[in-house]
C-alpha positions in Angstrom: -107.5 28.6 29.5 -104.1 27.5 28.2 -101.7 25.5 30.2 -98.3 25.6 29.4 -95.9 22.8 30.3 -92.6 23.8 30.4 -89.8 19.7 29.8 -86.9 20.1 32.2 -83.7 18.8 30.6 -84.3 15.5 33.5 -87.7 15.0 32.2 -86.4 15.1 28.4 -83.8 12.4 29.3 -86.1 10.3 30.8 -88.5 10.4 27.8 -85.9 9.9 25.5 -84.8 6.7 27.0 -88.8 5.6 27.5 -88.9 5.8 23.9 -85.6 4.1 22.9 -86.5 1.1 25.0 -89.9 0.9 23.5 -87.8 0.7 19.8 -85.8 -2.0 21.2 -88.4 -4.2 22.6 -90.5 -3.5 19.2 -87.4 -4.8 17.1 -86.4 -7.6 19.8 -90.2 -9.2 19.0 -90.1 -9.1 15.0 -86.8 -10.8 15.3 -88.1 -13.4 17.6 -91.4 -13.6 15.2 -89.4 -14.3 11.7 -87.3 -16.6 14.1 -90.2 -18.5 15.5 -91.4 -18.4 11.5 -88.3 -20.1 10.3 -88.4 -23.1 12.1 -89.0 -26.5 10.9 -92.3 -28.3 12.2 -92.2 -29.9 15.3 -91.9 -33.6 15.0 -92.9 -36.4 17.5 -91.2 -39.6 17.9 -90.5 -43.0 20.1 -86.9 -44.7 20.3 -85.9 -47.7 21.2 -82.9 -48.2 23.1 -80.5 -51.1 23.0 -76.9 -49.9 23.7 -74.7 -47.1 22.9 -72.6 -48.7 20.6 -75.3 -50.4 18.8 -76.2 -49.7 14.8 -79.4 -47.5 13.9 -82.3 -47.8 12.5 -84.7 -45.3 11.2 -88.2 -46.2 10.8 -90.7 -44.4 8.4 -94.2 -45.3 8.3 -97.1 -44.7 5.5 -99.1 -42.4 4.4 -101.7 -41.7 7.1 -100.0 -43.8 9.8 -98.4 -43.1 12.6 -95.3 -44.3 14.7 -97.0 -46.2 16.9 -97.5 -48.7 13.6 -94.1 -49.5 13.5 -94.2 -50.5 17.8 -94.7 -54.7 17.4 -91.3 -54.4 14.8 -89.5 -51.8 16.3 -89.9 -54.0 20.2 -88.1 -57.1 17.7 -85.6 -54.6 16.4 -84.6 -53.3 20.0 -84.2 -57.4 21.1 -82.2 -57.7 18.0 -79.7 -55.1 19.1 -80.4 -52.2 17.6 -81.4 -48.6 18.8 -84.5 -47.4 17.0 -85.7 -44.4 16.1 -89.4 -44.1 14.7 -90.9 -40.8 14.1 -94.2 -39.0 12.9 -94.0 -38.0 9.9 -95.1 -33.9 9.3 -98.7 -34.1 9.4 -98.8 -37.3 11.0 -100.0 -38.7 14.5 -98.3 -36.2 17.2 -95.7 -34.1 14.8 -97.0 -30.6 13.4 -99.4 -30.6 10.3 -102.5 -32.2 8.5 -101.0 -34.6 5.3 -104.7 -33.9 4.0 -103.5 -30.3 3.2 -100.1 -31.5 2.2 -98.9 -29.9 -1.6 -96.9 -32.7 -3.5 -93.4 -30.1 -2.8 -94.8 -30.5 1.3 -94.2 -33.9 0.6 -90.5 -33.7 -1.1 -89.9 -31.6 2.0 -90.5 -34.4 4.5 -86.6 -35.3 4.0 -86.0 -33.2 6.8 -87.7 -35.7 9.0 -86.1 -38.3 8.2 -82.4 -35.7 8.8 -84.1 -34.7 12.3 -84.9 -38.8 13.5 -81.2 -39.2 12.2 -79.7 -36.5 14.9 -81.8 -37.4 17.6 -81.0 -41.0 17.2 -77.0 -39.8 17.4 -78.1 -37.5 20.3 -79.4 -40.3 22.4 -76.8 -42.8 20.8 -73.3 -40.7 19.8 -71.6 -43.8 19.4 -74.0 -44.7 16.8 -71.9 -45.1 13.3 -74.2 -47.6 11.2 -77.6 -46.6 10.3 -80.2 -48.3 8.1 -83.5 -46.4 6.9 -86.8 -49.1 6.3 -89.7 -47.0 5.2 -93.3 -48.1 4.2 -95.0 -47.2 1.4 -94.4 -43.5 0.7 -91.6 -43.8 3.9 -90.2 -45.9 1.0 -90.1 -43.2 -1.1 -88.4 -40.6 1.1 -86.1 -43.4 2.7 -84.4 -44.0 -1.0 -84.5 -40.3 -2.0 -83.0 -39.3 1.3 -80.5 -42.0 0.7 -79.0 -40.7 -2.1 -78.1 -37.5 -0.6 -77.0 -39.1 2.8 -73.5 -41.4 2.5 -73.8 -41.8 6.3 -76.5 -44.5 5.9 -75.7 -47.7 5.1 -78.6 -49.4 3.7 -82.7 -48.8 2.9 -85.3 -51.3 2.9 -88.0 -50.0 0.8 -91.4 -52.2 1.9 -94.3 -51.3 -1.1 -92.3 -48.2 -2.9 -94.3 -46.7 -5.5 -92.5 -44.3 -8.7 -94.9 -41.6 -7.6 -96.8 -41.1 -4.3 -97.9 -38.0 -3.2 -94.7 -36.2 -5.6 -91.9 -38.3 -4.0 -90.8 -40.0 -7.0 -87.6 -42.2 -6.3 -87.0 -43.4 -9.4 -84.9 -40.4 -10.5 -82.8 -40.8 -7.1 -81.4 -44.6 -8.0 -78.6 -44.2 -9.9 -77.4 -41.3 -6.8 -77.9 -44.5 -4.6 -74.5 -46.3 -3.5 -75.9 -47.9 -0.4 -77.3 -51.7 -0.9 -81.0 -51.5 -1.2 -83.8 -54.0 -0.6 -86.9 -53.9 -2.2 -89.5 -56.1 -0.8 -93.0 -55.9 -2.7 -96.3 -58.4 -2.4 -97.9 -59.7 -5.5 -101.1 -58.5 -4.2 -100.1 -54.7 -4.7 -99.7 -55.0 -8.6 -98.0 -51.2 -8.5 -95.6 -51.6 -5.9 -94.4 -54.5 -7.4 -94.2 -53.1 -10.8 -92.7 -50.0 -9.6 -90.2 -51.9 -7.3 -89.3 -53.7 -10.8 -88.6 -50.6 -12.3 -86.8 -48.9 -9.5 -84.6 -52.3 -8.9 -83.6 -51.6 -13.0 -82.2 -48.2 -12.4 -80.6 -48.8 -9.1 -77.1 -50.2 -8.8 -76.7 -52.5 -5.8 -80.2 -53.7 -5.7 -82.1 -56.6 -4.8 -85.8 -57.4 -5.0 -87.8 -59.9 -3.0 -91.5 -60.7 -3.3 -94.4 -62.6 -1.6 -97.5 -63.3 -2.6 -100.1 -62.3 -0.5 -98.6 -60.2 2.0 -100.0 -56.9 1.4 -99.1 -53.5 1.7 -96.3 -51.3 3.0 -95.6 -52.8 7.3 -98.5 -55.2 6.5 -96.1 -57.4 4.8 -94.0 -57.9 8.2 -97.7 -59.4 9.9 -98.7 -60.9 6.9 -95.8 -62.6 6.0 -93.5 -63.5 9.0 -90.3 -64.9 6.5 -90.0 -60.7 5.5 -89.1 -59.9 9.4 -86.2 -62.9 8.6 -85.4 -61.5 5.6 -84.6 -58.3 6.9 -82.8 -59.2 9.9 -81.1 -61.1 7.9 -80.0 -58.2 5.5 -79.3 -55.9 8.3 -76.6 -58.8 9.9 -74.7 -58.6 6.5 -74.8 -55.1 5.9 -74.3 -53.5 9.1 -72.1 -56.6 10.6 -73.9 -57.3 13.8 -73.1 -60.1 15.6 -76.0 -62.8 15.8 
């Protein structure tokens, strides 16, 4: 038995428009998927806040650390005057990613941390106009290569740099750098120290301090309590805050 259904113009129209909507919705979804794909990874952070007007600071911490390292320094900071900013790097602590998995380019990508910590810091401090980048080990390494691409900050303090970690190799960055650098190295971490050397040749407006036994990357500013002078020292002269 055959059963013939016979589409009344009404019916038609409303099928028509059924399947035009179901087009739309399917085209409305791969646009929000290659949107959703685009994005950069989420990244965590803590800030400091001392005053609107105050100078920034941008804090970068080593490779397998978290922000949380830089909290003892970044509380002194604060005190000092300054607002601070002091993310997780990608694959780090709270922010997107495992640095385990990390390709050497993964790593030259982190710059756009280090641009992210810089808006937010604006965001929650618009007035901000002086900002200074201290980074640890490889933060070193991205706070001088970002420098050179970045006029808007006025100064990096490199604690351990290395001429290679993880791909991030500064060294071809120095002469790019205008900004006053500080390199501070310990003489118990033979290759930061020689690779400070080296990178302090090639830079322009660069000065190196060393201890002795202060250690590694933010282990310098426990182990060594003259760096924490040094630096606030540094940051006085080049950002012009009032003591």
């Amino acid at each position: 038995m055959k059963i013939k259904i016979t589409l009344t113009p009404v019916i038609m129209a409303i099928l028509l428009v059924l399947l035009a909507c179901a087009q739309n919705k399917q085209a409305t979804q791969n646009n929000d998927k290659t949107k959703t794909e685009g994005e950069q990874p989420f990244i965590a952070y803590n800030a400091y806040y001392a005053k609107e007007s105050a100078p920034g600071i941008i804090l970068l911490h080593q490779l397998g650390g978290k922000k949380e390292d830089w909290h003892q320094f970044a509380l002194f900071l604060q005190k000092k005057g300054y607002n601070v900013i002091a993310p997780d790097l990608p694959g780090h602590g709270e922010s997107q990613g495992d640095w385990r998995e990390f390709s050497e380019q993964d790593f030259r990508n982190m710059t756009f941390a280090v641009e992210y910590a810089k808006e937010e810091l604006l965001r929650l401090a618009p007035k901000t106009k002086d900002i200074a980048i201290i980074g640890a080990s490889v933060g070193a390494n991205l706070a001088l290569t970002y420098a050179a691409q970045d006029q808007d900050i006025k100064t990096v303090i490199a604690l351990s740099p290395g001429l290679d970690f993880r791909g991030i190799r500064p060294l071809e960055y120095m002469d790019k750098i205008k900004q006053k650098v500080l390199l501070v190295a310990s003489e118990d971490d033979p290759y930061s120290l020689e690779s400070a050397r080296e990178l302090a040749k090639k830079g322009k407006l660069v000065e190196l301090v060393r201890y002795e036994r202060a250690g590694h990357g933010i282990e310098i500013l426990y182990k060594d309590k003259r760096s924490s002078i040094l630096i606030q020292e540094w940051l006085i002269n080049v950002l012009k805050l009032k003591r």
